[in-house]
N, C-alpha and C positions, 0 to 999 in steps of 0.2 A: 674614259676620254674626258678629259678637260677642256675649260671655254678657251685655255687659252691655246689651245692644238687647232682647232675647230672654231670656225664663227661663219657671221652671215654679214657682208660689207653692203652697204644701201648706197644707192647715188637715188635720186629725186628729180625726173624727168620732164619737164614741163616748156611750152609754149611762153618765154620771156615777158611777154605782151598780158601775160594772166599773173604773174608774179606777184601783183599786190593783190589781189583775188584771193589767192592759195596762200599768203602768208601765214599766216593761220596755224592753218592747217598744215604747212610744211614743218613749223616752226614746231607744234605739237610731235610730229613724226622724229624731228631731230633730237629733241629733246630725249623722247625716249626709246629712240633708237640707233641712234647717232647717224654718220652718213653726210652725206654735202650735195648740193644742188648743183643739175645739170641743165641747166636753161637754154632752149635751142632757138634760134629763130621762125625756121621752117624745114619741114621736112616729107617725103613725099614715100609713099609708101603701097604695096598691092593690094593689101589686105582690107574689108568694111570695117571694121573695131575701128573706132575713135576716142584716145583717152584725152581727158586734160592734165591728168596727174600718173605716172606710174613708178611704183616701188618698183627700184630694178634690184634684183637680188644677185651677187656673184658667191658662191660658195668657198668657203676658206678651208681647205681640208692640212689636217695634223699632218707632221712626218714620217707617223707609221705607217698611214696610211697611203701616202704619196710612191712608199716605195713597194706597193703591193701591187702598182699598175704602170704598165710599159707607156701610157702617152696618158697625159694631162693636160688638159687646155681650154682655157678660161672658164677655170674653176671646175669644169668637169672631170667625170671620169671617165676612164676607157671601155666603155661596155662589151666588147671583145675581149677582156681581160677578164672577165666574171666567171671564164666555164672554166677558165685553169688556179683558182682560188682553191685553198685545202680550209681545213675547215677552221680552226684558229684564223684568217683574214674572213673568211666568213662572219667570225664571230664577232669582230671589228666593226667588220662592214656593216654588222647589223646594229651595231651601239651607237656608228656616226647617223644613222637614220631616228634612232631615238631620238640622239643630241637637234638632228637639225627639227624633228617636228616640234621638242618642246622649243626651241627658239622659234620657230612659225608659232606657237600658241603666242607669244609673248606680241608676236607680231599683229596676230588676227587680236587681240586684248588691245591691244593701243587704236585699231582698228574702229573695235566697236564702243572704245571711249570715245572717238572723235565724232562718229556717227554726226550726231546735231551742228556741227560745225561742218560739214562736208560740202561743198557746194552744188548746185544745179547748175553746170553748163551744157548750153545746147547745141546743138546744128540743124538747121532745118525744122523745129520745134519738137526731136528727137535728143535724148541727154547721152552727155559722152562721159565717159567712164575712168571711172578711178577703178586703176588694174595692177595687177601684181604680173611684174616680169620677172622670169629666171632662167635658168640653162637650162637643158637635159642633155644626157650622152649624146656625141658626134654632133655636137654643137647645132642641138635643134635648140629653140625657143619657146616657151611654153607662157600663154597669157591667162591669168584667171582676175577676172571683172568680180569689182570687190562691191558695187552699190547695182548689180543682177538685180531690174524691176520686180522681180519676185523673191528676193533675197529675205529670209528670214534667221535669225538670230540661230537656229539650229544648226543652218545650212554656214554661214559663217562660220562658225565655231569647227565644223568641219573640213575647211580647207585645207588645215595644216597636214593631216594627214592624207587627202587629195592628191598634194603637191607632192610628198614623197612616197606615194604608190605609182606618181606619175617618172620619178624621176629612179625610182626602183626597177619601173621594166622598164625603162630604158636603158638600163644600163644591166640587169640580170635576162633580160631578154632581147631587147631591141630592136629601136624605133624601124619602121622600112626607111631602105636608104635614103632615098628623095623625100624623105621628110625634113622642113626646114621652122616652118613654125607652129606651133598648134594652143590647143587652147583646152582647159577642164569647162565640161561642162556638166553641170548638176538633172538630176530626176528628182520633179516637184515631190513625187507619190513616196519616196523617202527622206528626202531634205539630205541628201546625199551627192556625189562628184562622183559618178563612177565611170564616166566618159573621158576618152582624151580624143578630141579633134584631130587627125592627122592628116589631110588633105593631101591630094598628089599635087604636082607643079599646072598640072591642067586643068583643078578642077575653080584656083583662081579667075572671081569674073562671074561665077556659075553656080555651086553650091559644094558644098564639105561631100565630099564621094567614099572617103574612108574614116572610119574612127576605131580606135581602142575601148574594147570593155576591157577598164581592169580590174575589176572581180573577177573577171572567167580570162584573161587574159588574150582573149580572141581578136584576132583584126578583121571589122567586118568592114564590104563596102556597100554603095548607095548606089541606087540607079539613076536618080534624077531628082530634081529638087521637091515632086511632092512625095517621093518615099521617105527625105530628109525631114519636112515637114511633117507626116505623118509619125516617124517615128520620135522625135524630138518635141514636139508643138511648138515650137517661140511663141513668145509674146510678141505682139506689133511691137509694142517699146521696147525690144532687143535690135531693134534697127540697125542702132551704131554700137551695140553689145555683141557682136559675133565676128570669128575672123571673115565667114565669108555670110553673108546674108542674101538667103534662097528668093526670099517672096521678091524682093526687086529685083533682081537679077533674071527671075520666070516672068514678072510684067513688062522686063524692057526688052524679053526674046521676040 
């Protein structure tokens, strides 16, 4: 598979009002990865995560691959199409995941060059986050927070392959249906992503009630925000780094 069957299309999501802030920094991101700027005014939203900057990723998939699945839509694939694949589109399928993690290295690489040029913006004396957005099957949303207060050079470097385990069972197994947006979350004790956030519609407001391990491909759920806590620790400065964030949502019960 060739880049030119395959790629990865960037738009550059930002608050207008921050534009000369992020030049920079956007300007570095164009350059080497091309993409164009989406500047919004204001926009209002369920979820805690707060970015000032996010990479939005749409995947670009080849012709052959296009025609090995009954629905495609924006830029994803049909994850109910995966249990009727023979094994030559298997084989495929497994080359376009190669293809898309070395283009995420390429991505997480420009990443950790900008590093020192990244900016600190706050809310509340809490920092908001530079995040990588992309699709997954049945047009769920997946966020992964690229400047994680405990983020280390290992755990970076990791993402790429994060991103397409997450976007593998979603489409070789699949997301629960009322799944709309989630987010990778990392284990300190590895410097690893083996988490996918996948919250119910109810557990917004409250704390993350379900997630994916995908090493074991299990979906397990939470009973209440301190089992969430318990199992996961945050950091206080993950505030505005989580889709939903437990410890304030348990002090303002």
């Amino acid at each position: 598979m060739s880049e030119h069957d395959s790629d990865i299309l960037f738009e550059y999501s930002f608050r207008d009002s921050n534009e000369s802030e992020l030049n920079d920094l956007i300007s570095s991101f164009e350059v080497e990865l091309g993409g164009h700027r989406e500047p919004y005014s204001t926009r209002h939203g369920a979820i805690d995560l707060v970015t000032f900057l996010e990479l939005c990723m749409t995947w670009v998939i080849s012709k052959g691959l296009l025609q090995l699945f009954k629905k495609y839509s924006e830029g994803l694939l049909d994850a109910d199409s995966f249990k009727s694949l023979g094994e030559a589109h298997r084989a495929e399928l497994k080359a376009w995941y190669a293809f898309l993690e070395g283009k995420l290295d390429a991505v997480i690489g420009t990443v950790g060059r900008v590093r020192t040029i990244i900016p600190q913006l706050k809310f509340d004396n809490f920092e908001k986050c530079l995040a990588i957005r992309c699709g997954l099957a049945n047009n769920a949303t997946c966020l992964v927070v690229l400047n994680h207060s405990r983020m280390t050079s290992k755990m970076l470097m990791r993402i790429p392959l994060a991103i397409v385990s997450a976007l593998r069972y979603s489409i070789e197994v699949g997301l629960p249906d009322d799944t709309r947006i989630t987010q990778l979350y990392y284990d300190l004790a590895t410097e690893s992503w083996p988490y996918l956030f996948t919250p119910t519609v109810n557990a917004f407001g409250y704390f993350v009630d379900r997630y994916v391990n995908l090493q074991t491909r299990e979906v397990l759920t939470l009973a209440d925000a301190d089992e969430f806590l318990q199992v996961f620790q945050p950091d206080d400065d993950e505030r505005l780094q989580l889709i939903i964030w437990p410890i304030f949502n348990r002090d303002a019960s």
